[in-house]
N, C-alpha and C positions, 0 to 999 in steps of 0.2 A: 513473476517472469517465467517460471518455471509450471504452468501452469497447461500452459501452449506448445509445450518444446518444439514443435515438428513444426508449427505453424512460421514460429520466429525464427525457425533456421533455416528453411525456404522463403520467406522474404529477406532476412538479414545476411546468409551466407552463399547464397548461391547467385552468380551473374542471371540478370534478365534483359533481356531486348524487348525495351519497353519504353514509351514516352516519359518523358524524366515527371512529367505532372499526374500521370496514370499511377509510376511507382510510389510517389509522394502519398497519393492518394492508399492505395495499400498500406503504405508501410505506417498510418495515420492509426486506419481502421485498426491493424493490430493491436499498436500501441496502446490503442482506446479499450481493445478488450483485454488485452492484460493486465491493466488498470483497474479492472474491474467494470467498467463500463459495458451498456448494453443497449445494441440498435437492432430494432425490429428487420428483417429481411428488406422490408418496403425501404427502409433508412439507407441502408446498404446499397440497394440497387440503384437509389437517388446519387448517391454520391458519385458512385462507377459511372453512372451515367451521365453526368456531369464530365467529369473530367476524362470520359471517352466517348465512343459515336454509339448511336443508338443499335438496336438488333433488331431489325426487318424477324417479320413470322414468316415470310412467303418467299415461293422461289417459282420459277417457271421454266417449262422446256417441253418437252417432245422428246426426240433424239437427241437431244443435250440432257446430258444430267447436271442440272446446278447443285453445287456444293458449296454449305454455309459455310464460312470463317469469319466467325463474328463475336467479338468482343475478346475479354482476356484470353492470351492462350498459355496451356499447360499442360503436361505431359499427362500427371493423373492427381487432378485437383479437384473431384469430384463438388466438393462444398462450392469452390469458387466460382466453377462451372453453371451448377445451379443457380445459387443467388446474384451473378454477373451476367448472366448468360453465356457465356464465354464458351469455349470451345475447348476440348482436349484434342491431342495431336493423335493420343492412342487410337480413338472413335473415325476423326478424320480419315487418319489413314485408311483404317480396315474401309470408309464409305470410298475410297478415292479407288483402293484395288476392286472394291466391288465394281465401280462405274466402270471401270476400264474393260476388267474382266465380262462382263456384260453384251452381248454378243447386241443386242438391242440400240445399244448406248450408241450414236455414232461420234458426240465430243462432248468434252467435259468442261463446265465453268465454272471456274472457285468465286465465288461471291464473298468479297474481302470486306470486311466492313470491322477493322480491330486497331488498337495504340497498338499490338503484339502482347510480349508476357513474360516468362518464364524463357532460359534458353535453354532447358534441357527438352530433349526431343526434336528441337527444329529442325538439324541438322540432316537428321536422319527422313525427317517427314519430308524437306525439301529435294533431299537425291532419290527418294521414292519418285518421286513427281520427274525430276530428272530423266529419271531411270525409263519412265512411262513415255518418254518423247518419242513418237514416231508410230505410236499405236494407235493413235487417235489424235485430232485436234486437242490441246489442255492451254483455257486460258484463262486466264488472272482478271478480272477487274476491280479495280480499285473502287469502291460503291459504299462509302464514299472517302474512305481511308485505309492506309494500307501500312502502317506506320511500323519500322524495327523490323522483330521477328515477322510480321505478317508479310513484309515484305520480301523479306528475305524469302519465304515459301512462296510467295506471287514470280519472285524474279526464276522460280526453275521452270515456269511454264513456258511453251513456247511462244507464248504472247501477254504483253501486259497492256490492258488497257484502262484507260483511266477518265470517272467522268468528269465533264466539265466542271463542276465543283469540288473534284476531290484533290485527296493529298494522299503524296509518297513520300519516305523516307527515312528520318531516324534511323538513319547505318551507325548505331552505335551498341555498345552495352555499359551497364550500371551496375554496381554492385554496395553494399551500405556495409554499416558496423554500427550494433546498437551499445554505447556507453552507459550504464546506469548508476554507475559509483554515485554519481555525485547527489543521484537521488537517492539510495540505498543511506547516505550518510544522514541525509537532512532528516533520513527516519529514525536514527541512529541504529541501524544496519550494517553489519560488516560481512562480507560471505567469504570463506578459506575455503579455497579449492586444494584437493587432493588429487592428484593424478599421476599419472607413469607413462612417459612419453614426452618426446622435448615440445613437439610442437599440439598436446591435445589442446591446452586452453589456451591456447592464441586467440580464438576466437570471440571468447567469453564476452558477456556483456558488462560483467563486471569492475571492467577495469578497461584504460584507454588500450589501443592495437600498438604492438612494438613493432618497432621499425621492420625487423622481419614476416612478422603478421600483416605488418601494411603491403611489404612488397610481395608475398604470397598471394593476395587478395589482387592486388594490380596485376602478376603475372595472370593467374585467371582469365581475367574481364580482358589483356591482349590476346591470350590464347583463343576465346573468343569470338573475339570483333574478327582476329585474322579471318580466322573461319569464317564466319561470316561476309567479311570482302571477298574473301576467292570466292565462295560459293553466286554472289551477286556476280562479280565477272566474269563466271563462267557460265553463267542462266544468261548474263544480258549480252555476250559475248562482247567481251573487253576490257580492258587493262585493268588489272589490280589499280596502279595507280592512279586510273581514270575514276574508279569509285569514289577512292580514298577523298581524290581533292574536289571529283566534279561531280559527285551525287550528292549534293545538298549538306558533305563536312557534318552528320550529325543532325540538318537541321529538318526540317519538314518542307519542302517545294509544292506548290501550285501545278497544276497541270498544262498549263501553256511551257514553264520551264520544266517540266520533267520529262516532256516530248523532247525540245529543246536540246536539254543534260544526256537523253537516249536511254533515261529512266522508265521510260513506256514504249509502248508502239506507237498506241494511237490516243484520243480521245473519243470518248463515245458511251453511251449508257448501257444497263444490264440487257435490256432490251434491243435495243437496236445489234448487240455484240450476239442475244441467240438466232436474232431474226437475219445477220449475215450467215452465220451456221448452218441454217435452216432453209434459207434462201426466199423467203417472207418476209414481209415488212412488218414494222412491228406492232401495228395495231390487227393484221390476220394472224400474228400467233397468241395475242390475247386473243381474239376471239376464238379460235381454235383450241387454246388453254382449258376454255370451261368444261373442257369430257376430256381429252387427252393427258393434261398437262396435272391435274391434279396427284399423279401418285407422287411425282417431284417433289409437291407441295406439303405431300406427307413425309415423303422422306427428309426434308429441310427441317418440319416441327418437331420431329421426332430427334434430330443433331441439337435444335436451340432452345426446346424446352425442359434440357438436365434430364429428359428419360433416359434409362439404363437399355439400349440399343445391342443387341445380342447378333452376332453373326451371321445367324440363320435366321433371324427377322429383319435383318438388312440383305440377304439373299434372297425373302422373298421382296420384298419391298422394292428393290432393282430390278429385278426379273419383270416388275408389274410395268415398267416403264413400257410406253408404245411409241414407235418412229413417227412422226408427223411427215403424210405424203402430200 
């Protein structure tokens, strides 16, 4: 157990805004390599992919810059990034100030396609986008999932749209405790912890959570979720308590009811969402995409395929963007 430290204390102690079958699915994977077990990257990516939505290579635009968010998200989870595809929020960010910043760019489209992840970082990633409202069009779609945290960063845009087969939701958070005494015994294993400080080893995996470990852990994951409902209330403009009871309680909704719930704006695909932006239908911005639209497409592979994206190669890489007249 002691093998992984950092890895087991970021899935086992920390809250995530994550689909309760995505986290399962992590917190599997570890399990399995602290165990000693061993999955090929190809293994790994089978599984995530399973028990989340796939990650698109491609992006398209003109004057719109699309922005991937796709697959697990995490503040700076470099490993997980890679072999999930998944996205960090650090990376995002800096590509979302690039876009805005961008004198070329005329609107920005986050192309969501995630269960969500990790909650550290969203918070902040999502009042960025917040913050960005009125500088440009910034909009959300749901392509084809937007689930927890990703949601929650879809909901600071000024519009959410969602396609006809997709899903919004999981406003919640999750948080675990790994027990292992009882398998430490069967090995005939005992581990004495040594420590200074009332509450260091509350968390420990070696022994069940006391009552005050448990309700530490609980306050967390409230502190949270809170957050996380004002921040949805305040992106979809509307009541705290209209989240709580009438955005899908936790669960996942359809897009006819997340129109409906006023969890979206509209319904509608990635395409048809830049070709209103752009004021083209959306088969002249594919066509128009083949000389234009490619530097998007590079800036998209370069966020989903775990390259190390540097500041001033995502300065130039924006800059390349051209307006479609």
């Amino acid at each position: 157990m002691t093998r992984y430290p950092q890895i087991v204390k970021l899935v086992y102690e920390t809250p995530w805004a994550i689909l309760p079958s995505m986290y399962d699915t992590i917190r599997e994977l570890v399990r399995f390599r602290v165990e000693g077990g061993r999955l090929s990257d190809e293994d790994i990516q089978a599984r995530l992919t399973a028990a989340g939505p796939g990650h698109p290579k491609t992006a398209r635009g003109g004057a719109v810059a699309v922005l991937p968010l796709y697959g697990v998200i995490a503040q700076r989870m470099d490993m997980m990034t890679e072999i999930s595809g998944g996205t960090s929020t650090d990376r995002f960010t800096e590509m979302f100030r690039q876009a805005i910043g961008e004198p070329s760019v005329g609107a920005v489209v986050i192309d969501v396609d995630s269960p969500g992840g990790s909650a550290y970082g969203i918070q902040e990633l999502a009042e960025t986008i917040m913050a960005a409202r009125g500088q440009k069009p910034i909009i959300a779609v749901a392509n084809s999932m937007a689930a927890s945290a990703a949601y929650w960063i879809a909901s600071a845009a000024d519009e959410v749209v969602i396609t006809p087969s997709g899903e919004v939701g999981s406003i919640g958070v999750v948080a675990g405790h790994l027990d292992i005494s009882a398998q430490q015994e069967m090995k005939g294993e005992k581990v004495t912890l040594i420590s200074a400080g009332e509450k260091k080893t509350d968390h420990s995996p070696f022994g069940p959570l006391s009552d005050s470990a448990r309700a530490d852990i609980q306050g967390r994951v409230d502190e949270y979720y809170n957050a996380f409902v004002s921040a949805v209330a305040k992106g979809r403009g509307v009541s705290v308590a209209q989240v709580r009871s009438g955005f899908g309680e936790g669960g996942m909704v359809g897009a006819r009811e997340a129109l409906q719930l006023g969890m979206v704006d509209r319904i509608g695909t990635l395409d048809q969402t830049i070709a209103r932006l752009v004021g083209r239908s959306p088969r002249g911005i594919q066509a128009a995409g083949q000389s234009v639209i490619e530097p998007v497409a590079s800036l998209a592979a370069a966020a989903t395929d775990g390259a190390v994206v540097e500041p001033n190669d995502l300065d130039v890489r924006v800059r390349r963007l051209r307006l479609v007249s």
